[in-house]
N, C-alpha and C positions, 0 to 999 in steps of 0.2 A: 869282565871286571879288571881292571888297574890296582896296582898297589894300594892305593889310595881307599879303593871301594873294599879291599880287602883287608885291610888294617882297621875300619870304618868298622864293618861288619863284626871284627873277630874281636874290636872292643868291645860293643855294646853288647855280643854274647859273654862274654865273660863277665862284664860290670853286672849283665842281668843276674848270671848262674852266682856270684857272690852277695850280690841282694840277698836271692832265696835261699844262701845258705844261711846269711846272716840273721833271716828275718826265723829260719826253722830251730835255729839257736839261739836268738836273742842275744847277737851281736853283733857288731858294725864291721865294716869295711876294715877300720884301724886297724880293730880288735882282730880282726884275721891276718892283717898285716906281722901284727906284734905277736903272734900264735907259730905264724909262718918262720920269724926270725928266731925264738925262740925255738921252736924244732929243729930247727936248722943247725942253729950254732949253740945250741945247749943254754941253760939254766944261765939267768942275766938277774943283776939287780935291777931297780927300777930306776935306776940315774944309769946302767950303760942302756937301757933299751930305749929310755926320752932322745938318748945320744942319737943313737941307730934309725929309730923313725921320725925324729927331729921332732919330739913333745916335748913338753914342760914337766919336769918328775910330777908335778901333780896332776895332771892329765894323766898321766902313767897308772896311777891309782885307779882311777875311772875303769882304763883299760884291763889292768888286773881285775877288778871286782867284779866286771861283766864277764870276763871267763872263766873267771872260779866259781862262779854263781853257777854257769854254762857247762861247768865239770871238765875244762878245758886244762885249765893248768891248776899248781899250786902252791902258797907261799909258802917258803922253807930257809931257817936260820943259812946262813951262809958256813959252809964250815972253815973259812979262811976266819971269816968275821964273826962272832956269832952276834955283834951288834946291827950288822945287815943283815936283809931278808932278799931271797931268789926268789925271780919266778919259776917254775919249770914246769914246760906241757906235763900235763898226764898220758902216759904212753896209748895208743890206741883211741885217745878217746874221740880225735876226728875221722879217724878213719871213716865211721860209718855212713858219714853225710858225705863222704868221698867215693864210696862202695862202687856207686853207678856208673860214677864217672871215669874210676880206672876202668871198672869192666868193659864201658863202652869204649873209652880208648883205647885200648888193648885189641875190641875187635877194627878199628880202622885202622891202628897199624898193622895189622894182620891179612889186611889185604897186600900191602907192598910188599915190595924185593927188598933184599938188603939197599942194592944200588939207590932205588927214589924214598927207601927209609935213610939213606946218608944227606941226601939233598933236602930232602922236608926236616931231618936234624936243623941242619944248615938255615933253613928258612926262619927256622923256630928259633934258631940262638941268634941269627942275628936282629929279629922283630923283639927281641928281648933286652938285646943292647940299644935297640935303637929308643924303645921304651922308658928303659931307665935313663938313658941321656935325655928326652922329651923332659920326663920327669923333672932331672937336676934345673934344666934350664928353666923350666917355668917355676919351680921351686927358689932358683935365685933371682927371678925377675921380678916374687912377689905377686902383689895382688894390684890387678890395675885400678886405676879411680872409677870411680863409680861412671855407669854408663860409659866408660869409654874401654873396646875391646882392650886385650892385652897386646904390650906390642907397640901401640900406635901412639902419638904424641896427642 
C-alpha cells in the first residue's frame, strides 16, 4: 500500500464509522462537526459557530435542534449577553457512542513502544494537516459546474 491507498482507506473508514454514529443518533456529519468544536473550544453562540464551520446562523439552528433533540448539547442565556443564547455540549453525553472506539484504540496503541508510538503520532498529526489544508482548498475553489470534475476548466 502507498500513501495514497492509505489515506483512501483510512477515509472511507472514518466517513463510514461517522455515518453510523450519526445514523445511532440521529445526526449528521455537520452536526458532529459543530459537537466537536463546541467540545473543544467551549460554549459558542450560534453566529461564532456558522463563523467556525462556515454555515449560515440559520443553518446553525437546524444544527442545534438535532443535537438538543439528541441530548447532545444545550441552549443557555449567554451570561455576558443575556440577549444571546450558547450552545454548550452536555458533558459526557457522546462519550458513550465513543466507549468502543477509545477502548479499541487504546488496545492498538498498546501494542507499540514509546519510539513507533512517536512516529504513528507524527503520522497522525501530519495526515490531519494535510486534511484540513485538502479541506480549505476545495472549500475555496467552491463547487465545480455541473458534470465537470473539480479542478478542470
Amino acid at each position: 500500500m502507498d500513501g495514497r491507498d492509505f489515506g483512501r482507506e483510512l477515509s472511507t473508514a472514518v466517513v463510514a464509522f461517522h455515518e453510523a454514529v450519526g445514523a445511532h443518533l440521529g445526526v449528521t456529519a455537520v452536526d458532529q462537526r459543530a459537537l466537536a468544536l463546541i467540545g473543544s473550544k467551549g460554549p459558542m453562540s450560534a453566529g461564532e459557530l456558522a463563523k467556525e464551520i462556515n454555515l449560515t446562523p440559520g443553518a446553525i439552528t437546524g444544527v442545534a435542534d438535532r443535537l438538543e433533540r439528541a441530548g447532545l448539547v444545550r441552549r443557555e442565556p449567554d451570561p455576558g449577553d443575556r440577549r444571546r443564547v450558547v450552545i454548550s455540549a452536555v458533558p459526557g453525553a457522546f462519550g458513550p457512542v465513543f466507549a468502543g472506539l477509545a477502548a479499541a484504540m487504546d488496545d492498538v496503541v498498546a501494542r507499540y513502544g514509546p519510539q513507533e508510538r512517536q512516529v504513528i503520532a507524527d503520522w497522525v498529526t501530519r495526515t490531519i494537516d494535510v486534511l484540513k489544508e485538502q479541506t480549505r482548498l476545495l472549500s475555496a475553489a467552491g463547487k465545480p459546474a455541473a458534470g465537470k470534475p473539480a479542478g478542470r476548466p
